[in-house]
C-alpha positions as a Markdown table, in Angstrom:
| # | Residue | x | y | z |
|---|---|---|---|---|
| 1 | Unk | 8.9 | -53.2 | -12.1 |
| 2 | Unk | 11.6 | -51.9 | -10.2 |
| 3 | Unk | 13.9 | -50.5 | -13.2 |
| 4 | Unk | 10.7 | -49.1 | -14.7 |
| 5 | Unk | 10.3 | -46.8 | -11.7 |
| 6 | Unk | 13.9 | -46.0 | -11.4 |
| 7 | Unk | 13.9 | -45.3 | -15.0 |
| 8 | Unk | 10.4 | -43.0 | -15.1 |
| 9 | Unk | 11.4 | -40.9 | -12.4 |
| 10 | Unk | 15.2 | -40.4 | -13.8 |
| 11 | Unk | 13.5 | -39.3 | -17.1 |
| 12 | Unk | 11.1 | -37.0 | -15.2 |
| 13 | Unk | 14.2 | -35.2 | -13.2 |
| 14 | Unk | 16.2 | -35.2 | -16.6 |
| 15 | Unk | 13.3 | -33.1 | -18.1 |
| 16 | Unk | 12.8 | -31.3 | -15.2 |
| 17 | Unk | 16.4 | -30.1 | -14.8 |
| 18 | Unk | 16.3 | -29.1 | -18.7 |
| 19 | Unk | 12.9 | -26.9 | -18.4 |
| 20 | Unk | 13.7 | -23.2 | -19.1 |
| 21 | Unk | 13.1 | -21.2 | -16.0 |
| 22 | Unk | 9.9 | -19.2 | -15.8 |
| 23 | Unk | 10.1 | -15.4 | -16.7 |
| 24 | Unk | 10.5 | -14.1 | -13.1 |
| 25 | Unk | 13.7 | -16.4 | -12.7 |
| 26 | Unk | 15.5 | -15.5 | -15.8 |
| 27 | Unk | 18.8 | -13.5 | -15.5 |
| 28 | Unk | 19.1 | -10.2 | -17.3 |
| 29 | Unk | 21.8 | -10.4 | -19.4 |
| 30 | Unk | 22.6 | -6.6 | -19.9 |
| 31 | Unk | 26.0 | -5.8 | -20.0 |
| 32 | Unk | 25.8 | -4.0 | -23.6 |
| 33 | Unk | 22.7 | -2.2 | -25.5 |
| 34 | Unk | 23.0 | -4.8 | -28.0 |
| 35 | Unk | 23.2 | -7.7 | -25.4 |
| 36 | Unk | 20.4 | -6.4 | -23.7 |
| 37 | Unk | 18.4 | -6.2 | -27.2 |
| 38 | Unk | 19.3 | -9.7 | -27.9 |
| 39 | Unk | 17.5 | -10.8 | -24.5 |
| 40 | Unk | 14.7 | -8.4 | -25.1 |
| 41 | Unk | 14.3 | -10.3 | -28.3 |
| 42 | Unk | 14.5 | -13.7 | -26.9 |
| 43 | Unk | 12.2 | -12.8 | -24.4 |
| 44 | Unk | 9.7 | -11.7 | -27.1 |
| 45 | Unk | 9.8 | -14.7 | -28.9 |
| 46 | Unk | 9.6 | -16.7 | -25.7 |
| 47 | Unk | 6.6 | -14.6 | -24.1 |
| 48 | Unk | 3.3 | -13.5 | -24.6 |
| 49 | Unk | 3.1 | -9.5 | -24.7 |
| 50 | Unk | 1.1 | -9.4 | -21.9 |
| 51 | Unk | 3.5 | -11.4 | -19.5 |
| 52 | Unk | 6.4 | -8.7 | -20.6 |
| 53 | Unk | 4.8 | -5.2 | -19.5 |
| 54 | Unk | 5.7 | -5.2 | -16.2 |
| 55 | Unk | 9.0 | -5.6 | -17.1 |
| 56 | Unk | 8.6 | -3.2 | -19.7 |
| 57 | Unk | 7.1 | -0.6 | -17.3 |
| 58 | Unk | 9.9 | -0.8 | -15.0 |
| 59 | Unk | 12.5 | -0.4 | -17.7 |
| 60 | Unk | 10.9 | 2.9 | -18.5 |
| 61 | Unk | 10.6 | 4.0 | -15.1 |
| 62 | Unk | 14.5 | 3.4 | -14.3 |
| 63 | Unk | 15.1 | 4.9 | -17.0 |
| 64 | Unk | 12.7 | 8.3 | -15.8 |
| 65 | Unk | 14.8 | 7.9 | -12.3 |
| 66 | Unk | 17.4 | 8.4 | -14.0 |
| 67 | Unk | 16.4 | 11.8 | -15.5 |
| 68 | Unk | 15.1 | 12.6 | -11.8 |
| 69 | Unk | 18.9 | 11.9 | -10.7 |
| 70 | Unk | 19.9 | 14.3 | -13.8 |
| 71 | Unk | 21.2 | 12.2 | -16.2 |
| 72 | Unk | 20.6 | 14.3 | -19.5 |
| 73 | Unk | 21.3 | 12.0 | -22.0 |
| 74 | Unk | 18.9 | 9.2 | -23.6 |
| 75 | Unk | 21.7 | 6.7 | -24.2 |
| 76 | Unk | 23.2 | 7.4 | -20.6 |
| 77 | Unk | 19.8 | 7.1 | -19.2 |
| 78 | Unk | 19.6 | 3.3 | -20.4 |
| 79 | Unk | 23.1 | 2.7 | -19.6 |
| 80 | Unk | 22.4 | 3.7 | -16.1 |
| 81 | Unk | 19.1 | 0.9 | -16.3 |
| 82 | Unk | 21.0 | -1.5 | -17.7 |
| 83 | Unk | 24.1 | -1.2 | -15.0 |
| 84 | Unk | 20.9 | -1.6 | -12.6 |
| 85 | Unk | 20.1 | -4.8 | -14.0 |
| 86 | Unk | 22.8 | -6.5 | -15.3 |
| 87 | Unk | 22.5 | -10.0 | -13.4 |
| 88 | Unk | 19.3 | -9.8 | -11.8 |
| 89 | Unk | 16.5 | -11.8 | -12.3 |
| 90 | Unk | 13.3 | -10.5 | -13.9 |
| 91 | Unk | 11.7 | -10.0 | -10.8 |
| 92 | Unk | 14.6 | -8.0 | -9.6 |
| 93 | Unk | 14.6 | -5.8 | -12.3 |
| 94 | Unk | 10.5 | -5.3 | -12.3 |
| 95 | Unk | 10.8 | -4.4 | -8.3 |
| 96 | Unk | 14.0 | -2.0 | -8.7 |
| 97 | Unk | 11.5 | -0.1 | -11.5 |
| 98 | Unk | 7.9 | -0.8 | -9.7 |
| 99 | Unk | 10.0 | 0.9 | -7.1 |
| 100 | Unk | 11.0 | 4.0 | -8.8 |
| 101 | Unk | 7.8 | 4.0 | -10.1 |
| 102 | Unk | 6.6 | 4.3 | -6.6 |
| 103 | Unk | 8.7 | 6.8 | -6.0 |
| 104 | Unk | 7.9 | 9.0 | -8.9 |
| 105 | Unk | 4.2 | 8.6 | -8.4 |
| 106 | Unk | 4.7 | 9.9 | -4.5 |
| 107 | Unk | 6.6 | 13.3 | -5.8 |
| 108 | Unk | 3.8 | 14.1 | -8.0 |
| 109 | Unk | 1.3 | 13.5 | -5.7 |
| 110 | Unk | 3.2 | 16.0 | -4.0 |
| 111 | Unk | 3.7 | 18.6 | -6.3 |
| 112 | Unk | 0.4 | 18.7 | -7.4 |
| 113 | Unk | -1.5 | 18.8 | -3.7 |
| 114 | Unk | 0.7 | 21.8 | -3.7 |
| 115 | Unk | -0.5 | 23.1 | -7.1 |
| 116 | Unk | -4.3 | 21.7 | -5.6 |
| 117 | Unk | -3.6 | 24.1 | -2.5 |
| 118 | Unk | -2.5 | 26.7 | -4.4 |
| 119 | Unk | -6.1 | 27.0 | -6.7 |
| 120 | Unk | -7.8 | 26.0 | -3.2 |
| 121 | Unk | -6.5 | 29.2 | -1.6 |
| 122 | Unk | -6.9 | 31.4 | -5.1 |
| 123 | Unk | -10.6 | 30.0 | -5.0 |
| 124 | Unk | -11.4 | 30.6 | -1.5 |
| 125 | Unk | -9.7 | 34.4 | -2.2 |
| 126 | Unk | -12.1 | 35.1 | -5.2 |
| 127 | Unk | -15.5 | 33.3 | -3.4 |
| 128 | Unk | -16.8 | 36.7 | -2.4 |
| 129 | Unk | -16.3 | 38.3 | -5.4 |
| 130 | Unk | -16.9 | 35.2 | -8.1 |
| 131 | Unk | -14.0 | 32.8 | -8.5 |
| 132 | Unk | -12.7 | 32.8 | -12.3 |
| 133 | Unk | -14.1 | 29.8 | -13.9 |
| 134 | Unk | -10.1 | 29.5 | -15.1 |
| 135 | Unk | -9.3 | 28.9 | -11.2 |
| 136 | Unk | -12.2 | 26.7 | -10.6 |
| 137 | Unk | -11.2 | 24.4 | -13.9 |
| 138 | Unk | -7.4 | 24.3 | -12.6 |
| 139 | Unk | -9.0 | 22.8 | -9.6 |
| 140 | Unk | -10.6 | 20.4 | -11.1 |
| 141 | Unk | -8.0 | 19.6 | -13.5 |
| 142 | Unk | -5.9 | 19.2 | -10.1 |
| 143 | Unk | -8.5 | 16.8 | -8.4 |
| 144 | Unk | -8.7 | 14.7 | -11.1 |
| 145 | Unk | -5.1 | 14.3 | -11.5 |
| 146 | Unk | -4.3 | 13.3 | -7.7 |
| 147 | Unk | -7.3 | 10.8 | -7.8 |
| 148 | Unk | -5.5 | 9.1 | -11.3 |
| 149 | Unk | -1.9 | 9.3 | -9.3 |
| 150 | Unk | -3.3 | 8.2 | -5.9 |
| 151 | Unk | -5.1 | 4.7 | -8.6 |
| 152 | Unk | -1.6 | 4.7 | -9.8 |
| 153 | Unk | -0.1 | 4.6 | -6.7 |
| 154 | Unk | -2.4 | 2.5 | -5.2 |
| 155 | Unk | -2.0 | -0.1 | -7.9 |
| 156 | Unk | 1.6 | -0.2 | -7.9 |
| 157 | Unk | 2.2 | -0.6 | -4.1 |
| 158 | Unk | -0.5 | -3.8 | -4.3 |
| 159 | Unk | 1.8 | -5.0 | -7.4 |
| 160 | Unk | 4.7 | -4.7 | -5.2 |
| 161 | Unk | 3.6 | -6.7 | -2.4 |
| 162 | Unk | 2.3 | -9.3 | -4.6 |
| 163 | Unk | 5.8 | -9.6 | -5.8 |
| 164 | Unk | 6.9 | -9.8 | -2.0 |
| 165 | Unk | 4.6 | -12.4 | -0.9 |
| 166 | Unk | 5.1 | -14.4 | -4.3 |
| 167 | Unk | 6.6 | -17.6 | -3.3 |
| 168 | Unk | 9.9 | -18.5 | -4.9 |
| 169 | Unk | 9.4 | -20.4 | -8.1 |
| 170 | Unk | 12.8 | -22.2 | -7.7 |
């Protein structure tokens, strides 16, 4: 009874050592475009769809940091991402985007409460007189794009800490 025991639990660590690591442990191998597309590919065949667009998200958003930094090029633009995540895990790689995507989301915020401010004040200028329906749909237009950003926003700072508080899956 006693081999039988020894022997069940030695084939339960041998499988256990050979199971492929979950999706948020997985090294990016990204050291070339075409390396990277090979992992994309095995990822794809490994995933569903679903489980990949985070990663997918923060891919584009490293890559739209990069164009913030004023890198012109496409093709320098996703060498940039790729030296970013060259040897991190998933998770790595979905924070460093989440976080640019944070970080993008916050300057347009920004730049449109200043556009916001700016029809506020046109608006408040012309209330005497009849504001121009053109000012009063600019604000509008305004509003509803800070309440999308601030969702936006709001949604990827709770994704973020989810990812912080995740426990390791090692």
């Amino acid at each position: 009874m006693t081999r039988l025991r020894v022997l069940c639990v030695s084939a339960l660590l041998l499988l256990a050592g050979c199971a492929k690591p979950d999706l948020p442990d997985l090294k990016v191998r990204a050291a070339t475009p075409s390396e990277f597309s090979s992992f994309k590919t095995d990822l794809e065949r490994r995933f569903p769809k679903e489980h990949l667009e985070p990663l997918e998200t923060a891919l584009t958003e490293l890559q739209w940091d990069a164009m913030h930094r004023g890198i012109k090029a496409s093709a320098d633009r996703e060498l940039d991402m790729l030296a970013k995540i060259d040897g991190k895990t998933v998770r790595e790689a979905q924070i460093l985007g989440w976080q640019a995507r944070r970080e993008r989301l916050r300057r347009e915020i920004a730049s449109m409460t200043e556009i916001r401010a700016h029809n506020q004040r046109l608006a408040e200028k012309t209330a005497a007189t009849g504001t121009p329906e053109s000012v009063l749909t600019h604000l509008h237009n305004a509003e509803d794009i800070l309440a999308r950003q601030n969702r936006d926003l709001a949604a990827t700072e709770h994704r973020l800490l989810q990812w912080a508080l995740a426990p390791a899956n090692r």
